[in-house]
N, C-alpha and C positions, 0 to 999 in steps of 0.2 A: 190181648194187647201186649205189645213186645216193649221190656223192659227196656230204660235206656240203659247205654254199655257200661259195667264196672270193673274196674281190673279187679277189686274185691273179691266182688260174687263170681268171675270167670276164676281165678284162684283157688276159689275153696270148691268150686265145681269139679278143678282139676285133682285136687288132693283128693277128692273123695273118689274119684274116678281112678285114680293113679295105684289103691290101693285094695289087698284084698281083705282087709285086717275088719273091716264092719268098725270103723270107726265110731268114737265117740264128741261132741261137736269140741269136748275139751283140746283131743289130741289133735284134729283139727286147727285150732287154733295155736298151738304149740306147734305145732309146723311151719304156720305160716305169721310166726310173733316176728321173727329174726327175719323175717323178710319182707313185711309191711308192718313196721314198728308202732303205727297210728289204728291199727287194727284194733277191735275190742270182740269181745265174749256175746256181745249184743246185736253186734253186725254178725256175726257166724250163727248164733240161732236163728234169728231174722229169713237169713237166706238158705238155710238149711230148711225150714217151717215153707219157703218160697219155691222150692225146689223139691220139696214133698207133694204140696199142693198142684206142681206141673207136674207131677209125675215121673221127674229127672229124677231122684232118687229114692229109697226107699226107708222105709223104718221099719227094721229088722226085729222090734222089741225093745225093750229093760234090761241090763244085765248091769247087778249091782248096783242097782242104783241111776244109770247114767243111757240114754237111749243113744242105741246103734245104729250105721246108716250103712247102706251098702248103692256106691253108683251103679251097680248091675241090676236094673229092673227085669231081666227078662226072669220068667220062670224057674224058681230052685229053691231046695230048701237050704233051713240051717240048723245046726242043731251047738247047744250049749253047753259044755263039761259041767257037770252036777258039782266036782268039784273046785274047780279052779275057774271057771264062769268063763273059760276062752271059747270063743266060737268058731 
């Protein structure tokens, strides 16, 4: 069933698409605070957890604590600095 339209969820679709960094849903939101001010922390996991389950993006693991997304579902690995936890 096709979602009705959000500028929201198209938004945080694109940040997470736009970069290659395996974000976390925090810096996500820190992206896009100064640009939809009414935004929250609740709508960004919500449609991150919505966006897993379509298979739009993916979740890369845990690192420190805080779970990583990467919009590039095709095929790849990734690997995590032992010490500095950059991926």
């Amino acid at each position: 069933r096709q979602k009705k339209y959000s500028y929201k969820r198209e938004e945080i679709y694109r940040v997470i698409c736009s970069t290659k960094s395996h974000p976390t849903a925090e810096w996500v939101y820190l992206q896009l605070k100064p640009k939809i001010p009414d935004l929250s922390m609740g709508t960004v996991y919500r449609n991150l957890a919505a966006f897993k389950a379509e298979g739009k993006v993916a979740s890369v693991g845990v690192v420190a604590g805080q779970e990583r997304f990467d919009g590039n579902v095709l095929p790849h690995t990734h690997f995590v600095c032992d010490r500095c936890s950059a991926m």
